[in-house]
N, C-alpha and C positions, 0 to 999 in steps of 0.2 A: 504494500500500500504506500501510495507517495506521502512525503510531510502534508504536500496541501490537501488530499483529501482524508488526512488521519482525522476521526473525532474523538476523543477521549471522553473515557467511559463515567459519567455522571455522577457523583456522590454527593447527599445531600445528609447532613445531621439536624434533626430536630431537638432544639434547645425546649425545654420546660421551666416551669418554677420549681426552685431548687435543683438542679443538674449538679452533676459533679463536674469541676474545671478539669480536675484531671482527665476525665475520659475524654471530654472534648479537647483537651491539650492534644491527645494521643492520635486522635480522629484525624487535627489540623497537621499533624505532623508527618504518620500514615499517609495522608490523602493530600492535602491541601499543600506543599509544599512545592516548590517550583525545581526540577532536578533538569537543569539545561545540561548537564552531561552526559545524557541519557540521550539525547538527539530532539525526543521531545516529551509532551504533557502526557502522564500515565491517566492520570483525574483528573476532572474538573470537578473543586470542591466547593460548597457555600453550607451556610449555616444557617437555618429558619426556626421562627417560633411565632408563636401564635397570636402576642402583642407587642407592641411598640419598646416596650420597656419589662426585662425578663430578670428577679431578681434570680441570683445564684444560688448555692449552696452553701445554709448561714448565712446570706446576708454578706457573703466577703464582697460581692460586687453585682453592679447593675449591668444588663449585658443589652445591649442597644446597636440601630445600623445594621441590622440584619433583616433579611427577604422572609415575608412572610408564610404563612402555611401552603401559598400556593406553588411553591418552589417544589414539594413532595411531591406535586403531579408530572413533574416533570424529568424526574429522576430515573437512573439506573437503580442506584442502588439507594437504601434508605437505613439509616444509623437510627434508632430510636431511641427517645430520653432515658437517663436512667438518673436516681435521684437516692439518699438513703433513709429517707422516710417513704417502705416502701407499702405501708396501710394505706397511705393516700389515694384514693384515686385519682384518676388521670383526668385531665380536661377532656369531654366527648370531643371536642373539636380536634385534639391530637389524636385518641384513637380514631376517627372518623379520618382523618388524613392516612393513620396508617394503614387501618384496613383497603381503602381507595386502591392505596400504592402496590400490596400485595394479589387485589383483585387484578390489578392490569399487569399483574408479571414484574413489576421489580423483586430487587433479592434486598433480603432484611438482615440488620445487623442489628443484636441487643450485647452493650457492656455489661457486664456485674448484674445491678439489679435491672437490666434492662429486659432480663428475662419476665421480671413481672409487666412491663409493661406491654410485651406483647403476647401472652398469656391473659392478661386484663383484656387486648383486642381480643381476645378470642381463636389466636390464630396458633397455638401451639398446640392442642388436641390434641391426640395420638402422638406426636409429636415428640423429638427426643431435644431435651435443654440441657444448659447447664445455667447454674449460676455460683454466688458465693457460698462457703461454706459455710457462713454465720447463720444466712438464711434459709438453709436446703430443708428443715424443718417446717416453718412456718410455709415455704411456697408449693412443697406435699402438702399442704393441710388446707392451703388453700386455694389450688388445682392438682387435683387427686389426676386428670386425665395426662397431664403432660407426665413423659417418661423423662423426669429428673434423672442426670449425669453426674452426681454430687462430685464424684473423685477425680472428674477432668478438666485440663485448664480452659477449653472450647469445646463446643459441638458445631460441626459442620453439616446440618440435615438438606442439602441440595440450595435451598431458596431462601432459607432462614436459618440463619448463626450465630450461634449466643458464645461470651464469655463468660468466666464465669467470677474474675474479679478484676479489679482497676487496673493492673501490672497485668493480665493479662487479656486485655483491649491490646497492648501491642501485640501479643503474640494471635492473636487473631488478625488484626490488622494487615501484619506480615505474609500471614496464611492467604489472606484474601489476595495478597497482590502475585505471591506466585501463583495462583489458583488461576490469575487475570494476564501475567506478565511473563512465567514462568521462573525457574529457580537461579539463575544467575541474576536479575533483576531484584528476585525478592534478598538475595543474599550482597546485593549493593545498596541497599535502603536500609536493611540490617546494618552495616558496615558505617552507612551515616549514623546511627543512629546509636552506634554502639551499644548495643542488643542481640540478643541471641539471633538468628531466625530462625529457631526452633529448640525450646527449651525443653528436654525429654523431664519424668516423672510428673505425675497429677498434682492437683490439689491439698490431694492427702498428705501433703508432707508440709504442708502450713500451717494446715490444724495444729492451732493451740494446745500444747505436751510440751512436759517435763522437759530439760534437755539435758541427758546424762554427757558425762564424760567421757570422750572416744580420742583416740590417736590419730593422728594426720593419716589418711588412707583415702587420698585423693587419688582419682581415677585420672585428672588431669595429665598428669606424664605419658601414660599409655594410650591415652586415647591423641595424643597429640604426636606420637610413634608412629600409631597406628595408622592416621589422617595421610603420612608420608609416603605410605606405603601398600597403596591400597592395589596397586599395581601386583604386586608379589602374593603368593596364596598363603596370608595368613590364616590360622588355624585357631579355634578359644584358645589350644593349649601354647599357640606361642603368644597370645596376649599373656596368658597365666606366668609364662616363663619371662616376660619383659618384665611385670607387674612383679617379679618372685614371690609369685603368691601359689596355691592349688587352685585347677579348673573349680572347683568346688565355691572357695573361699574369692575366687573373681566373680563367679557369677554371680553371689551374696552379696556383693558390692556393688556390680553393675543394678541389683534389684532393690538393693537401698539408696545407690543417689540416682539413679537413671530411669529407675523403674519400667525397665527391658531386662533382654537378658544380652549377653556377648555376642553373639550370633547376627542377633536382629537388630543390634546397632551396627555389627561391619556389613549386613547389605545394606539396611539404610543408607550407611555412605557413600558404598559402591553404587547406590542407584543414586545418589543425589550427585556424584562425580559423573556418572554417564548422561545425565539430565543435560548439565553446565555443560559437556563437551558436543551435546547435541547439537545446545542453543548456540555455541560459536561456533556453529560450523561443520562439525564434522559428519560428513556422510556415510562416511565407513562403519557398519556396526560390529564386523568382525577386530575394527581398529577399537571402537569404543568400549567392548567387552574388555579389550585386551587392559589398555589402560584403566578402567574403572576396576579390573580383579573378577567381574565379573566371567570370567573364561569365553562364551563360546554366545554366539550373537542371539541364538534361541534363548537360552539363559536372561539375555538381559532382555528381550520382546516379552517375556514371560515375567520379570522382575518389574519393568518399569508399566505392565499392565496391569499388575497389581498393584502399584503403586499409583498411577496418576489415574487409570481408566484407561490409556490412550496406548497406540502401537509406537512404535517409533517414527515410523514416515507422520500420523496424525500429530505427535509430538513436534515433530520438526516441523511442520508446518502451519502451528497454531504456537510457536515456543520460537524458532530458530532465525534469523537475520532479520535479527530486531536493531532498537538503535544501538549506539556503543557498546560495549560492555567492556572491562578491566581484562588486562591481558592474562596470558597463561604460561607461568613458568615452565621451561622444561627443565628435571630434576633428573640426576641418578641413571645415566645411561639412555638418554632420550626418551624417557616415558613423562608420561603428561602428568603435572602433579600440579592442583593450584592453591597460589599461594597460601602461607598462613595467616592472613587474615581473613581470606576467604572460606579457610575449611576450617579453623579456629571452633567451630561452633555446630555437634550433634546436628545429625540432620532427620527428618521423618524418618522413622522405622517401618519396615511391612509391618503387613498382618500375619500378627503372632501372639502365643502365649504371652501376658506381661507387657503388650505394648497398649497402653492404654492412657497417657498423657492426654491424647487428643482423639475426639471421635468425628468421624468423620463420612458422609455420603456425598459424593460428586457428583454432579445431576448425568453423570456417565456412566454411574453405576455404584452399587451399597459396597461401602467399603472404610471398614475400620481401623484406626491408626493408634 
């Protein structure tokens, strides 16, 4: 597509009384920011509410100069209020804008408590959510029909995406843009933003408890070994043997701070390295196997299908010769490795025992992460 006929994809956030600055910080930042390195605009972002003068969250500030409720008709996609008195109900006027949005086919985004307010629309029914864990009681109790996600940091149900707290609005944020842009894009916006683009274990590991005393037994060193060399057929037991730990006592560790197991973080990355080699360029799949570790081209047609939904050839040409992108070191005997700032940072895992950070359906097909 040429720059003059690119239209970028529409993001609209609807402010309320009481919102949280933070989520809308996170929204502006995500979306709304101008990234001319890129070639061009991924979003086009703006901010609505329902009157002239919107007080915030406590009273820290009055939020004014912004496009009213008619801006949601005309959107891609739609960010719903989220606020933390969340007994309140909503102004009909907002939910009446968001149900509008969702009947004509935009895709929905709820932060934190924004779960309840689009469960208040009425639009999460059968339906799988997430939200915070402070609330996962009260919002069972007060929609028994939505299939609450307590332990994960988002749910990605095809049209409608809930987070499930303020910190992780970005990591849904991020999710949405590879989902939009592909993974070398979303891992350049990460890199602004100095943020993960994809942080593995759930929610369950915020919940308020005790904090005993443990010895340094960062997975850090090995997984940044590991990141190097993803080219070479690493095995669990040569993670175990970097880590000098037992295959036993690594996977206990990968299942306490990653909340995976060893396995299904090294294809993750392998499939997240064959993605980014896609997206610049490369045609070759029996070249992309090789370098990404993933061995043999079926291998990775079978990996990255269960991963995005998508074949390769569909990948490359909904993902590949897009604007710029950051270059690619060659490392270690001419194999493809990119840099560390790029791969610094766990990528999606398949679908496996234990991988449950993030849930996820692609409108391409049911698929959990």
């Amino acid at each position: 597509m040429s720059q003059g006929s690119w239209q970028p994809h529409r993001v609209v956030l609807v402010i309320d009384e009481n919102s949280n600055p933070f989520e809308m910080s996170c929204a502006i930042e995500i979306f709304g920011l101008d990234r001319p390195e890129l070639g061009r605009p991924l979003y086009d972002f703006r901010l609505c509410a329902a009157g002239s003068h919107t007080r915030m969250r406590d009273g820290f500030f009055t939020l004014t100069g912004v496009a009213g409720l008619e801006a949601a008709e005309e959107t891609d996609t739609l960010i719903v209020p989220n606020r933390p008195d969340t007994d309140a109900p909503r102004a009909p006027r907002v939910l009446d804008a968001i149900q509008r949005a969702h009947a004509r086919g935009a895709r929905l985004l709820g932060f934190c408590s924004g779960a309840f307010t689009l469960a208040e629309a009425g639009l999460l029914d059968g339906r799988r959510a997430a939200c915070h864990w402070m609330w996962a009681e009260s919002f069972r109790s007060r929609f028994p029909a939505v299939l609450l996600e307590p332990d994960v940091l988002f749910v990605d149900d095809g049209d409608i995406l809930t987070a499930s707290g303020s910190a992780s609005a970005l990591d849904l944020g991020l999710h949405v843009v590879r989902r939009d842009h592909g993974a070398e894009i979303a891992n350049h916006v990460s890199r602004r933003l100095i943020f993960a683009a994809h942080r593995d274990g759930g929610q369950r590991q915020f919940v308020e408890r005790p904090v005993p005393y443990i010895p340094d037994e960062s997975l850090a060193p090995v997984l940044a070994w590991a990141q190097e060399r993803l080219d070479e057929p690493l095995s669990v037991a040569d993670l175990a043997a970097r880590a000098a730990v037992s295959p036993a006592t690594l996977h206990r560790r990968f299942r306490a701070q990653l909340g995976t197991t060893p396995l299904a973080w090294l294809t993750g990355e392998r499939v997240n390295l064959a993605r980014r080699l896609i997206e610049r360029g490369e045609e070759r799949l029996d070249i992309v196997a090789e370098r990404s570790g993933l061995g043999t081209a079926a291998n990775l047609r079978a990996r990255l299908r269960q991963e995005t939904g998508l074949s390769p050839s569909a990948y490359r040409r909904r993902f590949g010769g897009g604007p710029s992108r950051p270059s690619v070191a060659r490392q270690g005997g001419g194999s493809t490795q990119v840099s560390a700032a790029a791969s610094a940072v766990p990528a999606p895992c398949p679908s496996g025992p234990g991988t449950a950070p993030v849930s996820s359906r692609p409108s391409s097909g049911r698929t959990r992460r």
